[in-house]
C-alpha positions as CSV (number, residue, x, y, z in Angstrom):
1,X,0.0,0.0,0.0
2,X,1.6,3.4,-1.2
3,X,0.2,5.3,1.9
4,X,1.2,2.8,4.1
5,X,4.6,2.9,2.7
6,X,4.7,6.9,2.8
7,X,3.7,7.0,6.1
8,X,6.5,4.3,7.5
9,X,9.3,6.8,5.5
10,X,8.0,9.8,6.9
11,X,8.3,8.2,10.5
12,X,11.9,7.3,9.8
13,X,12.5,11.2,8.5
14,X,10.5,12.9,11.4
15,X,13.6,10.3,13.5
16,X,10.3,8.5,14.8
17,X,11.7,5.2,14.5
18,X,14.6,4.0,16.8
19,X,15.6,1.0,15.1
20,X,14.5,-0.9,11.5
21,X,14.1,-4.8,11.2
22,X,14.0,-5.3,7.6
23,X,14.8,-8.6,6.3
24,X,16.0,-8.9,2.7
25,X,14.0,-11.0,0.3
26,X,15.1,-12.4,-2.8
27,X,13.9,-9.3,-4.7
28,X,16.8,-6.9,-4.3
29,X,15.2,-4.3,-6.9
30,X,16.0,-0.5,-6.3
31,X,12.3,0.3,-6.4
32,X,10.8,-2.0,-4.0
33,X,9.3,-1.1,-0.5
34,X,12.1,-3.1,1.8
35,X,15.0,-1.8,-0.2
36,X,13.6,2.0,-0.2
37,X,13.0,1.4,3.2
38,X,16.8,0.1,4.4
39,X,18.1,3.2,2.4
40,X,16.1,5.7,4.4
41,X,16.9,4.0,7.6
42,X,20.6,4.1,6.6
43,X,20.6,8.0,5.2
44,X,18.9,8.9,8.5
45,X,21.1,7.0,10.5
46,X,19.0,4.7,12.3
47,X,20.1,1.6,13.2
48,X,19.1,-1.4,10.4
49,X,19.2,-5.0,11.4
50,X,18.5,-7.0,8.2
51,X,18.7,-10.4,9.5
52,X,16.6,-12.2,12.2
53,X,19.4,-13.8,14.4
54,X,20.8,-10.7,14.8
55,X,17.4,-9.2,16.2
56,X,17.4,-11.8,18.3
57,X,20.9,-11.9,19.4
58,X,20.1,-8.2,20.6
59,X,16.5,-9.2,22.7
60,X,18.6,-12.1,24.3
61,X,21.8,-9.6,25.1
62,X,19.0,-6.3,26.6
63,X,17.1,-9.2,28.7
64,X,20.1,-10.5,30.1
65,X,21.5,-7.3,31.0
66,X,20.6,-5.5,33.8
67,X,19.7,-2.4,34.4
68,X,19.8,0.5,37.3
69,X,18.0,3.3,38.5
70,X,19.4,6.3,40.5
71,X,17.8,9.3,41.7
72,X,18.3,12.6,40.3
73,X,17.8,14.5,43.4
């Protein structure tokens, strides 16, 4: 859907998005949504994982980590 796809690149411009999970399919063509996609996150310098291990390399690293609060007072 062309407004769906609009929409998804304007959140990446307006630095909406924190982080892409794109996986590449076998059509690589210059024109298609995943590809246009990729290239936005990449010239807006957000983070791209394009492969599912890695994403879930990165859940299994953040849940085993922990994490710690202070006050700011």
């Amino acid at each position: 859907n062309e407004q769906a796809d609009n929409n998804i690149l304007d959140e990446l411009r307006n630095e909406k998005i924190d982080l892409v999970i794109n996986t590449m399919g076998h059509d690589l063509e210059k024109n298609s949504d995943g590809f246009i996609i990729r290239q936005t996150a990449i010239q807006q310098n957000i983070p791209l994982l394009t492969a599912l291990d890695t994403a879930d390399a990165l859940l299994t690293a953040l849940e085993n980590r922990s994490f710690a609060t202070e006050s700011l007072d």
